[in-house]
MARKE-184014 format. One record per residue: residue number from 1; y, z, x of N, C-alpha, C in turn. Coordinates in steps of 0.1 Angstrom, whole numbers, plus 5000, padded with zeros to 4 digits. Each point is the difference from the previous one (the first is absolute). Example, Ala and Ser with C-alpha at 12.3 -4.5 7.8 and 13.67 -1.06 7.14 Angstrom:
// residues 2
@n 1 nv 4943 nw 5078 nu 5132 cav 5012 caw 5000 cau 4991 cv 5012 cw 5000 cu 5009
@n 2 nv 5011 nw 4993 nu 4996 cav 5011 caw 5000 cau 5009 cv 5011 cw 5008 cu 4992
// end
This chain:
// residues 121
@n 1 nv 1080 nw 5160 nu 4942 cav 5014 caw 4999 cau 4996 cv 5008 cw 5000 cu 5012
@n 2 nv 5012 nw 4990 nu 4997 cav 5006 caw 4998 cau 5014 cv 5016 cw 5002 cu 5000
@n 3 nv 5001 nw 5015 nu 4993 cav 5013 caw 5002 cau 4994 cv 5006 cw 5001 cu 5013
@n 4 nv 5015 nw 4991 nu 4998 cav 5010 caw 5005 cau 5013 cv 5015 cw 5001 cu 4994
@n 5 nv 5011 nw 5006 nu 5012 cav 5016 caw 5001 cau 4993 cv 5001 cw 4985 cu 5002
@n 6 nv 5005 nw 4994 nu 4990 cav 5008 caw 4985 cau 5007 cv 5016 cw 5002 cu 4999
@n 7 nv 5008 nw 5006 nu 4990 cav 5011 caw 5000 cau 5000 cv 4998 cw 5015 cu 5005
@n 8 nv 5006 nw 5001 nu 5014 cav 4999 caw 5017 cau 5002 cv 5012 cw 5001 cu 5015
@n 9 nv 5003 nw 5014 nu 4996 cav 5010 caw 5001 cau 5015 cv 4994 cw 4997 cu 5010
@n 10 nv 5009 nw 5004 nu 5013 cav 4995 caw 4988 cau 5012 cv 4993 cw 5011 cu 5003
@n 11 nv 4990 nw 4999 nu 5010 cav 4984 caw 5009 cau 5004 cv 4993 cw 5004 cu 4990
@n 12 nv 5003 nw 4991 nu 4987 cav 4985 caw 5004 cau 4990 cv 4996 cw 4984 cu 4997
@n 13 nv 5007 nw 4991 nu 5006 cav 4995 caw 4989 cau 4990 cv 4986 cw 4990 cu 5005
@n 14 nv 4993 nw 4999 nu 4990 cav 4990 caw 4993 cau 5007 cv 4986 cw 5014 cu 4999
@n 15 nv 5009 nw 5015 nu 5001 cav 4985 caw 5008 cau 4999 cv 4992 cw 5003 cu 4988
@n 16 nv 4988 nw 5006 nu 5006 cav 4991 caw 5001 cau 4981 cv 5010 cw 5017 cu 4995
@n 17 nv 4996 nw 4995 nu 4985 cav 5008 caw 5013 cau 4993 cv 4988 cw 5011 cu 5008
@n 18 nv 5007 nw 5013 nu 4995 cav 4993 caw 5012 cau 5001 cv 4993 cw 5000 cu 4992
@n 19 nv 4990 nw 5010 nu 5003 cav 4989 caw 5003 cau 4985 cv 4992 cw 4992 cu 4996
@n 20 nv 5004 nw 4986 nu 5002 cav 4987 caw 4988 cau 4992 cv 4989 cw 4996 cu 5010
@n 21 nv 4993 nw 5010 nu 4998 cav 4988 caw 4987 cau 5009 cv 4993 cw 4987 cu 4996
@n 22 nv 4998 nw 4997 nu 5009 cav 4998 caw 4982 cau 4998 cv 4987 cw 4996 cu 4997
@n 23 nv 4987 nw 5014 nu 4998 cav 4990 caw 4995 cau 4996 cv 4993 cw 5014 cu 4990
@n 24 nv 4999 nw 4994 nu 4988 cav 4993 caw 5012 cau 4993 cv 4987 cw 4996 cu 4991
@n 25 nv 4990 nw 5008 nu 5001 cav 4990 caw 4999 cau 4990 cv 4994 cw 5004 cu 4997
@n 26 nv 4994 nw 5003 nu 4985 cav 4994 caw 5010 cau 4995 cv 4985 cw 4995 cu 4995
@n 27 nv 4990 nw 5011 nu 5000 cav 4985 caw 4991 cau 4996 cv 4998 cw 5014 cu 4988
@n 28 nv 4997 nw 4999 nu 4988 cav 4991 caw 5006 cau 4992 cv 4987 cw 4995 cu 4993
@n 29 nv 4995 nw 5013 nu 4999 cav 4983 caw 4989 cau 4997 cv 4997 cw 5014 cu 4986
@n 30 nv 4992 nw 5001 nu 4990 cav 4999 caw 5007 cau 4990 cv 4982 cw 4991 cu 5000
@n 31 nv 4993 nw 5009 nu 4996 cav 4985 caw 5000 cau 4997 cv 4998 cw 5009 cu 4986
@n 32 nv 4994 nw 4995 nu 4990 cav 4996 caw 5007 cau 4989 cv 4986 cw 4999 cu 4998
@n 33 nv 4995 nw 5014 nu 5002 cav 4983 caw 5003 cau 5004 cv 4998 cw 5002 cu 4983
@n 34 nv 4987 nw 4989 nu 5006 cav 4993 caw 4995 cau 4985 cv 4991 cw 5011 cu 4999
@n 35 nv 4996 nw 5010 nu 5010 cav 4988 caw 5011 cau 4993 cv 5011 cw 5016 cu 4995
@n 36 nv 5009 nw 4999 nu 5001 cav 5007 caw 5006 cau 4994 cv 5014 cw 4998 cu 4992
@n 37 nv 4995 nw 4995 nu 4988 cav 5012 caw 4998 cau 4991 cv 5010 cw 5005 cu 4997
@n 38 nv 5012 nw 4995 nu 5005 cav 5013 caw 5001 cau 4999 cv 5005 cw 5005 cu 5016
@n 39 nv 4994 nw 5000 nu 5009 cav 5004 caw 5006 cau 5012 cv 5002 cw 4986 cu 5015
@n 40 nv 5010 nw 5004 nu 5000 cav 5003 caw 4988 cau 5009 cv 5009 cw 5008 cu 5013
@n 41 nv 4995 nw 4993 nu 5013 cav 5007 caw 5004 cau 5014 cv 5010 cw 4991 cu 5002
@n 42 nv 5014 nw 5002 nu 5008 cav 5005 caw 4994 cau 5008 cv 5006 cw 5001 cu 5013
@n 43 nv 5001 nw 4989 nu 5005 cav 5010 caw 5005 cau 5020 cv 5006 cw 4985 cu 5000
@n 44 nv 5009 nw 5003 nu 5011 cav 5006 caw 4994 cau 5000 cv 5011 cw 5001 cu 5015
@n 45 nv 5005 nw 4990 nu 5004 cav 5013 caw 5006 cau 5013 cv 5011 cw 4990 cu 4996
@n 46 nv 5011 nw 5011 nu 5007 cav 5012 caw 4988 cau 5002 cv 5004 cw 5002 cu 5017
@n 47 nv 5001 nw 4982 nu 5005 cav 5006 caw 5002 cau 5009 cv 5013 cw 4995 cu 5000
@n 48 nv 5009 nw 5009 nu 5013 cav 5017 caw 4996 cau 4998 cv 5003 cw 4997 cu 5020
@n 49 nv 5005 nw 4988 nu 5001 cav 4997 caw 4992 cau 5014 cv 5014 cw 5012 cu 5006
@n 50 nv 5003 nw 4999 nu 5012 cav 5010 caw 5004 cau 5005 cv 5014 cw 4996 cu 4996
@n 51 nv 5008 nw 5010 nu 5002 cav 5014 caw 4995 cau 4993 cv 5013 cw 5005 cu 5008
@n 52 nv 5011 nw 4996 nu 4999 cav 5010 caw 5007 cau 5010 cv 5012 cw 5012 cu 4990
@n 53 nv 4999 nw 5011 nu 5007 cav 5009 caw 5006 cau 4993 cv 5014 cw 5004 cu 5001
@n 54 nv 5003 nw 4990 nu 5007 cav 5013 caw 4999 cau 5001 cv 5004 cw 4985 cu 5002
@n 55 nv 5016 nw 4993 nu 4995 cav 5000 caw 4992 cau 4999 cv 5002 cw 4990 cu 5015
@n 56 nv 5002 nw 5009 nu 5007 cav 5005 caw 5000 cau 5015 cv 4989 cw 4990 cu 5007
@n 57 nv 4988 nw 5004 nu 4988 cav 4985 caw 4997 cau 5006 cv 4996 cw 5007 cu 5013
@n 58 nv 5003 nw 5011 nu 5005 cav 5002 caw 5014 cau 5010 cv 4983 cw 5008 cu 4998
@n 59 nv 5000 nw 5005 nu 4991 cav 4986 caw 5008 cau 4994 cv 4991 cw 4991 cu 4993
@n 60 nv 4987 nw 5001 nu 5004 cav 4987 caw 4994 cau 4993 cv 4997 cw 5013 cu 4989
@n 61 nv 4991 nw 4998 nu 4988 cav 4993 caw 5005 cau 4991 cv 4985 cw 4993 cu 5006
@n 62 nv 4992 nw 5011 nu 5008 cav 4990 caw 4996 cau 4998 cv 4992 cw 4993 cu 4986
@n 63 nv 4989 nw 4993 nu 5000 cav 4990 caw 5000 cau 4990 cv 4994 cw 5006 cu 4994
@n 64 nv 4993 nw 5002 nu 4988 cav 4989 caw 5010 cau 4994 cv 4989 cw 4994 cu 4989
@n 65 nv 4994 nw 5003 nu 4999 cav 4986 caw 4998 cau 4993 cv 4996 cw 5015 cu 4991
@n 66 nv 4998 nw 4999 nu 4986 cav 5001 caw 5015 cau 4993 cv 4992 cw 4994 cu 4988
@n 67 nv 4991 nw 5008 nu 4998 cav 4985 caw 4996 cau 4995 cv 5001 cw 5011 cu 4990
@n 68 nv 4992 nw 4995 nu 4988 cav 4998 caw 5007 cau 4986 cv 4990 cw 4999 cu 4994
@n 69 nv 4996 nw 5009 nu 4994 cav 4984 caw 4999 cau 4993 cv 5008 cw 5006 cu 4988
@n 70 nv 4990 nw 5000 nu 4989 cav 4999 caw 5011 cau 4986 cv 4985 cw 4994 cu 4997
@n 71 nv 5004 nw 5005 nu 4983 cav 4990 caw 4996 cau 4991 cv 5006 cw 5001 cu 4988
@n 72 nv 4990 nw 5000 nu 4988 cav 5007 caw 5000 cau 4984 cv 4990 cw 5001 cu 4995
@n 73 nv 5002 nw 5007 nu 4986 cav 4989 caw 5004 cau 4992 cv 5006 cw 4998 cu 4984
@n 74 nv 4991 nw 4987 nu 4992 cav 5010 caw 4999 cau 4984 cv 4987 cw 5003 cu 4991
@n 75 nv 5009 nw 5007 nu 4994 cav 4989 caw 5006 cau 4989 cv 5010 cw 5001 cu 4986
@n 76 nv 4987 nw 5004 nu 4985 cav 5006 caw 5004 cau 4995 cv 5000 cw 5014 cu 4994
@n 77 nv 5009 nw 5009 nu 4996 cav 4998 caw 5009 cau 4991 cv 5008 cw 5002 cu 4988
@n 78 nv 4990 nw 5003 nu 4987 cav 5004 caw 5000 cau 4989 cv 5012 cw 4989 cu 4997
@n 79 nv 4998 nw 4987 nu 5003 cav 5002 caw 4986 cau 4997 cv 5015 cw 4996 cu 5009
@n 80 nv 5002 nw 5008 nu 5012 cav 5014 caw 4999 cau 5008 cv 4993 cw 4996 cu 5015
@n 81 nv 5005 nw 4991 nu 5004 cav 4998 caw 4994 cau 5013 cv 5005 cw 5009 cu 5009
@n 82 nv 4994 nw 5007 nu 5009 cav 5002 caw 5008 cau 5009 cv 4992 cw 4989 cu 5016
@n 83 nv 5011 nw 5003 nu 5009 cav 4999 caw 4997 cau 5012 cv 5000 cw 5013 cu 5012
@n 84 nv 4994 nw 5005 nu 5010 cav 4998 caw 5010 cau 5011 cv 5005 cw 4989 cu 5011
@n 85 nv 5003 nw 5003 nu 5010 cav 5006 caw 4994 cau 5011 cv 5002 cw 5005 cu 5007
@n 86 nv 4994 nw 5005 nu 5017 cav 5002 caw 5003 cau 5010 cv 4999 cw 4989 cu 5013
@n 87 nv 5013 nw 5007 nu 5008 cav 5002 caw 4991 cau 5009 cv 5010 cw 5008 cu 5010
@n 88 nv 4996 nw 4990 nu 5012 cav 4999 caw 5005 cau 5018 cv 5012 cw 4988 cu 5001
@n 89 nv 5010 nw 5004 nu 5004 cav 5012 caw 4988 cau 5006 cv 4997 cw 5007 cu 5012
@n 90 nv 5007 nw 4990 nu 5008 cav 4998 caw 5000 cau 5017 cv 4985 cw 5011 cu 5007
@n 91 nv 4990 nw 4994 nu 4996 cav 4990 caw 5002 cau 5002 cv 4998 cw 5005 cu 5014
@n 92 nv 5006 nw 4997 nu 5011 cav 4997 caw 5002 cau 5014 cv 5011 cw 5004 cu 5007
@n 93 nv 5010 nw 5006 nu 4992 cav 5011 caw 5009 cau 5003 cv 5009 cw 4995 cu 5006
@n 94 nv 4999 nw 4989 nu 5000 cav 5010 caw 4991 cau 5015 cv 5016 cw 5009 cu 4997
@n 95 nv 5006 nw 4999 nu 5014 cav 5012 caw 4999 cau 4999 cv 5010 cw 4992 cu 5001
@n 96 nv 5009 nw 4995 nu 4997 cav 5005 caw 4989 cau 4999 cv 5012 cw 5005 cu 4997
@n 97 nv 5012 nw 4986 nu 5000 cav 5012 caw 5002 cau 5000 cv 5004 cw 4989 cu 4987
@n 98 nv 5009 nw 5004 nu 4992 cav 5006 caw 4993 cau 4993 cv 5017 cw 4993 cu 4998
@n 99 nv 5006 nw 4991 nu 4995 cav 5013 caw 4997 cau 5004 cv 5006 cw 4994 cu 4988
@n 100 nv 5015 nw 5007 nu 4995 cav 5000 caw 4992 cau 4988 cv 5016 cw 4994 cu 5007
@n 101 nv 4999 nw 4997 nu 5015 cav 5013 caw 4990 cau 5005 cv 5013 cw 5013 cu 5004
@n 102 nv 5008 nw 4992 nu 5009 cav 5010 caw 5015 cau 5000 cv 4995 cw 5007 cu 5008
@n 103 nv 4994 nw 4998 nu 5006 cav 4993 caw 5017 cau 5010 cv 4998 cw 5007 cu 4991
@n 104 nv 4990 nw 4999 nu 4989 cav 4997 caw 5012 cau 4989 cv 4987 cw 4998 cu 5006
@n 105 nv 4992 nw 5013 nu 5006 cav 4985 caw 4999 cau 5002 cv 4994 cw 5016 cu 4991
@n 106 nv 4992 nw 4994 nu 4995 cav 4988 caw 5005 cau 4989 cv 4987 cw 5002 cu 5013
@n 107 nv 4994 nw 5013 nu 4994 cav 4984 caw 5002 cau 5005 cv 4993 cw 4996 cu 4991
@n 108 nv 4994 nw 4993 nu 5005 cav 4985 caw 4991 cau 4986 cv 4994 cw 5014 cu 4991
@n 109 nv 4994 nw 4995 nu 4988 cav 4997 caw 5010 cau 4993 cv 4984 cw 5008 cu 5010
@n 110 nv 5000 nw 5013 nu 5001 cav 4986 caw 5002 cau 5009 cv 4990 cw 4999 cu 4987
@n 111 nv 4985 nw 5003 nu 5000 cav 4988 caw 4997 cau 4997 cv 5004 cw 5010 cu 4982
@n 112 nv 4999 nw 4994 nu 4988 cav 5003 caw 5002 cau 4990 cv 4991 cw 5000 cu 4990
@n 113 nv 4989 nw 5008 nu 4993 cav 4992 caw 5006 cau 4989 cv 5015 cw 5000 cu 4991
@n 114 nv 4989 nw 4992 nu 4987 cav 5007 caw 5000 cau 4991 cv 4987 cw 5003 cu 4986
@n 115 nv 4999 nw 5005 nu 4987 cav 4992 caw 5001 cau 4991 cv 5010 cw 4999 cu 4987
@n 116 nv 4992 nw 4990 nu 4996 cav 5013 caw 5000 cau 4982 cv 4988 cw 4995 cu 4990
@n 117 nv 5009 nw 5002 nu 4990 cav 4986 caw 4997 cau 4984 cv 5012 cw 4993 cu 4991
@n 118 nv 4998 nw 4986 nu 4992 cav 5005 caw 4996 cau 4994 cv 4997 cw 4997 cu 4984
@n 119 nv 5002 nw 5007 nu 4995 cav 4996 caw 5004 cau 4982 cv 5005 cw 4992 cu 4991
@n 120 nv 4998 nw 4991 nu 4998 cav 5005 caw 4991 cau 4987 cv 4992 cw 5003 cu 4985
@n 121 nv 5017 nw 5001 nu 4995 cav 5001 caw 5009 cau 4986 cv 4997 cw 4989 cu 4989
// end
């Protein structure tokens, strides 16, 4: 993405916005193991390219790479679809910087356990 100011006061015009980096991608992959029924793994990353956090274009936002696994477990009891769910966000703890424009900077979320159960009635 090749966001810039076009209509902008004079020493902004022509620069990239704050906050948008110009390259992002995310990969998820999900496996459902056939020797145990109803149990399935996943991982996954997102990457977010460098970005400027100011409009000045003055400060870089480094890059980051933040990796995720879980798994899932569907079953039934007494005729209600129940799901188990655990899961690892930012798997390798990175640290990183976030920007939502404006000189607003965010610390990336650190390394996150999460466990939930979803019970359909």
């Amino acid at each position: 993405m090749d966001a810039r100011y076009v209509q902008a006061a004079a020493g902004y015009q022509n620069h990239k916005l704050e906050a948008v980096a110009p390259f992002q991608a995310a990969f998820n992959a999900e496996y459902r193991l056939k020797s145990v029924r109803g149990l399935s793994v996943n991982a996954g990353f997102n990457y977010v390219s460098r970005s400027w956090l100011d409009a000045g274009n003055t400060v870089r936002l480094p890059s980051y790479i933040v990796g995720n696994v879980g798994a899932a477990y569907s079953m039934k009891i007494a005729n209600h679809h129940v799901v188990l769910r655990a899961a690892v966000e930012n798997i390798g703890n990175v640290r990183y910087w976030m920007s939502r424009g404006n000189r607003n900077l965010f610390s990336g979320a650190p390394r996150t356990v999460s466990l939930n159960a979803r019970f359909d009635l």
